[in-house]
N, C-alpha and C positions, 0 to 999 in steps of 0.2 A: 626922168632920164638921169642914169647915177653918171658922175664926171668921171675922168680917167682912175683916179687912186681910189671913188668906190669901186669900179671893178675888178681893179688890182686886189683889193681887201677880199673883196668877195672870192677868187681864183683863192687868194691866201685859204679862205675860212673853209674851203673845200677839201684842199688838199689837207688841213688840220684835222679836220673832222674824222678824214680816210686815215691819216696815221693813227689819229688818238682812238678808230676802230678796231685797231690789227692788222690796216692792210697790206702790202707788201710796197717795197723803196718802191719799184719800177711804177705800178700802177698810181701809186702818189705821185710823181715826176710825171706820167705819162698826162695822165689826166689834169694836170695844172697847166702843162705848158698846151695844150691842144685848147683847153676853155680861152687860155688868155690869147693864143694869134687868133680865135674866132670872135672873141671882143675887138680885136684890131691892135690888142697891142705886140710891139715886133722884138726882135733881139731878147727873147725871152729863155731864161736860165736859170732853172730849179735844180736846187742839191737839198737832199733828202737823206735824215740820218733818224737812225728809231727815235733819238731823242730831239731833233727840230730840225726845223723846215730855213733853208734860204734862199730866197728869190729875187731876182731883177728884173724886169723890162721898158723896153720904154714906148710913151707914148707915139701917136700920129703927130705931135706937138714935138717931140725931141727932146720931151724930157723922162729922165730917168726914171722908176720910182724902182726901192729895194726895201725890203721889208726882212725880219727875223724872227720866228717863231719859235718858245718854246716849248718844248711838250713836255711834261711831268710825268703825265700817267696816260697809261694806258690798259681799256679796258676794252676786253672784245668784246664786239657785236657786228657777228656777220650782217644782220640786217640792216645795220647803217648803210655800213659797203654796200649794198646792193642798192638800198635807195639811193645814192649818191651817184653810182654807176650809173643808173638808169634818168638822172638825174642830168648828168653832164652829158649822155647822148642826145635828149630832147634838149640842151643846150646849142649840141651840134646841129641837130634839124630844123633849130628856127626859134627856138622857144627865148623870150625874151630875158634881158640879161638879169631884169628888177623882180619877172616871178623867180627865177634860179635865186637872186640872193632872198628871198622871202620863203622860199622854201626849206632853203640853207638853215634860215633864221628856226623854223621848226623843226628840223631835224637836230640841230644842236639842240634845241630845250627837251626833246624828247630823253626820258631816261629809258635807259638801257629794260629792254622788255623779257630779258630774263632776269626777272629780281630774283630773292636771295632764296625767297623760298620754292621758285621754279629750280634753281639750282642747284638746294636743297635736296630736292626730291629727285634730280638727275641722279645725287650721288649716289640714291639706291641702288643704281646701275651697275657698280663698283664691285656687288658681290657677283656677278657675271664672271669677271676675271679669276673667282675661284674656280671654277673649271676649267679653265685656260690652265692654271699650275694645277691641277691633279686634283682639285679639293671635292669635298661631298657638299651636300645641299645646307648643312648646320654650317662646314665655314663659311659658304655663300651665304648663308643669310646674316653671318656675325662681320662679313665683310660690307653687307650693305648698310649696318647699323653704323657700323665706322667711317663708312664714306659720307653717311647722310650725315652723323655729327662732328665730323672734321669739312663740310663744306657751309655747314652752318652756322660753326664757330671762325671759319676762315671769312664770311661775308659780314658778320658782325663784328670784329675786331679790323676787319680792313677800312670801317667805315671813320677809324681814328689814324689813317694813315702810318700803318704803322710798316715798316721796310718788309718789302716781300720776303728779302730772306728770312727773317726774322719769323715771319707768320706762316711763314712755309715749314720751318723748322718745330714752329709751335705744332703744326699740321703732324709730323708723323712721329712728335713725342708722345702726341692725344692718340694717336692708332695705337703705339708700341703702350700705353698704360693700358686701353681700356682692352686691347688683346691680353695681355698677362693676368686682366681682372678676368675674364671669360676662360679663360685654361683653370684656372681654378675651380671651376667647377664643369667644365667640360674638356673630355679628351681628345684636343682634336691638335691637329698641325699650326702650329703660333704662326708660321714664317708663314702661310698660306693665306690669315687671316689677313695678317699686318698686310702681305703684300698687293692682294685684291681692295683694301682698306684704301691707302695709300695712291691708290691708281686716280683716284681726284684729286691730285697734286701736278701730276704728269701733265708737263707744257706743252701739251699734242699741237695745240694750235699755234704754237714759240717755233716748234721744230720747225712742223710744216713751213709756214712762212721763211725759217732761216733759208732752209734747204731751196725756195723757191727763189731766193735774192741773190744766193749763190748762183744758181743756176742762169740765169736772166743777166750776171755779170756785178752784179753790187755786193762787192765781196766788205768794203767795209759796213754795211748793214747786216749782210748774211753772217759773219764771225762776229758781231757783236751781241747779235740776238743768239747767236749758237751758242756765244757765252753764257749769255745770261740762261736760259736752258741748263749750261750744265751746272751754273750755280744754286738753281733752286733744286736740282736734283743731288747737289753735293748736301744741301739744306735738309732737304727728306731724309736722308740717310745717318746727315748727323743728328737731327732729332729722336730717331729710331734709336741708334746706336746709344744717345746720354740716356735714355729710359732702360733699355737693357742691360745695358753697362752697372746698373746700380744693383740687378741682382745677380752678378757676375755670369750671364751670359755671353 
């Protein structure tokens, strides 16, 4: 039987889990404060920001407990989100409070199921977007070769913590070089390449979420994540631009 502040911990480790997945402020808030009045604790009040979690409530006893989390990093995987969702409902329906934190406890050691070389191999995807700008089936295929080694080199240099902008910017220096290597022997559209190349940079899943915490009312999470959005995309850009820049494009 866990005492008051383990379930308090446990609510904490849930709602961490859900932010350090990608998930959005609301459904973090929502889902902490509903698990902890069904554990029994009351005057419960979570503020939720991309970068940490703060919480209070108090016990059936009257006493306080508050807690602060912070988040570092975050790394998507929709599949946590879901197991955790699914997780907090059979909370709701009955499910006892010690399998949720034992569960909990698995899902945190679980690593992320899209390792590097599943994501890797998404990048191929990348030269798709060459038909989207106008391109033929050679810059599609030299757009896939750039997204697959700009997401491979993005997951092995990320593993030394290095600042996204930073490795975002590495990101579309490697497009704009290894595009200018490939025009040298083939005539085709540079801007086509690079830009289909580049398209595994785009914070699709950054947006999305901003736009959704905007929407929902959590305006300071929605314009903090919409910043950071358009800083990795000021990042793409500059990277692109110092690689071109050098042969006075």
């Amino acid at each position: 039987m866990l005492n008051n502040e383990q379930i308090f911990d446990t609510v904490m480790l849930a709602g961490s889990l859900l932010l350090t997945s990608g998930a959005e402020i609301h459904r973090v808030e929502e889902t902490m404060e509903l698990m902890a009045r069904k554990a029994g604790l009351s005057n419960v009040e979570v503020f939720a920001t991309p970068t940490g979690i703060f919480m209070t409530a108090k016990s059936p006893e009257d006493r306080v407990y508050t807690r602060v989390r912070r988040i570092r990093r975050v790394d998507n995987d929709l599949s946590k989100i879901a197991q955790i969702n699914s997780l907090s409902r059979a909370f709701m329906d009955g499910m006892p409070i010690e399998e949720v934190l034992e569960e909990l406890k698995k899902i945190q050691a679980t690593e992320n199921k899209y390792n590097w070389k599943i994501r890797a191999i998404g990048g191929i995807g990348s030269g798709s977007f060459a038909y989207l700008f106008g391109g033929n089936t050679w810059e599609a295929i030299l757009g896939a070769i750039i997204g697959f080694t700009i997401l491979t080199m993005v997951d092995v240099i990320g593993e030394h913590r290095v600042p996204r902008f930073l490795l975002t910017m590495a990101g579309g220096a490697l497009a704009a070089i290894m595009c200018k290597i490939f025009v040298l022997f083939f005539d085709l559209d540079r801007d086509i390449i690079i830009l289909s190349g580049v398209m595994v940079l785009v914070p699709g899943v950054l947006i999305t979420t901003a736009v959704r915490d905007v929407i929902s009312g959590e305006l300071l999470s929605g314009v903090a994540r919409s910043a950071e959005a358009a800083t990795i995309a000021v990042a793409v850009a500059a990277g692109v631009a110092l690689v071109l820049g050098w042969g006075g494009a």
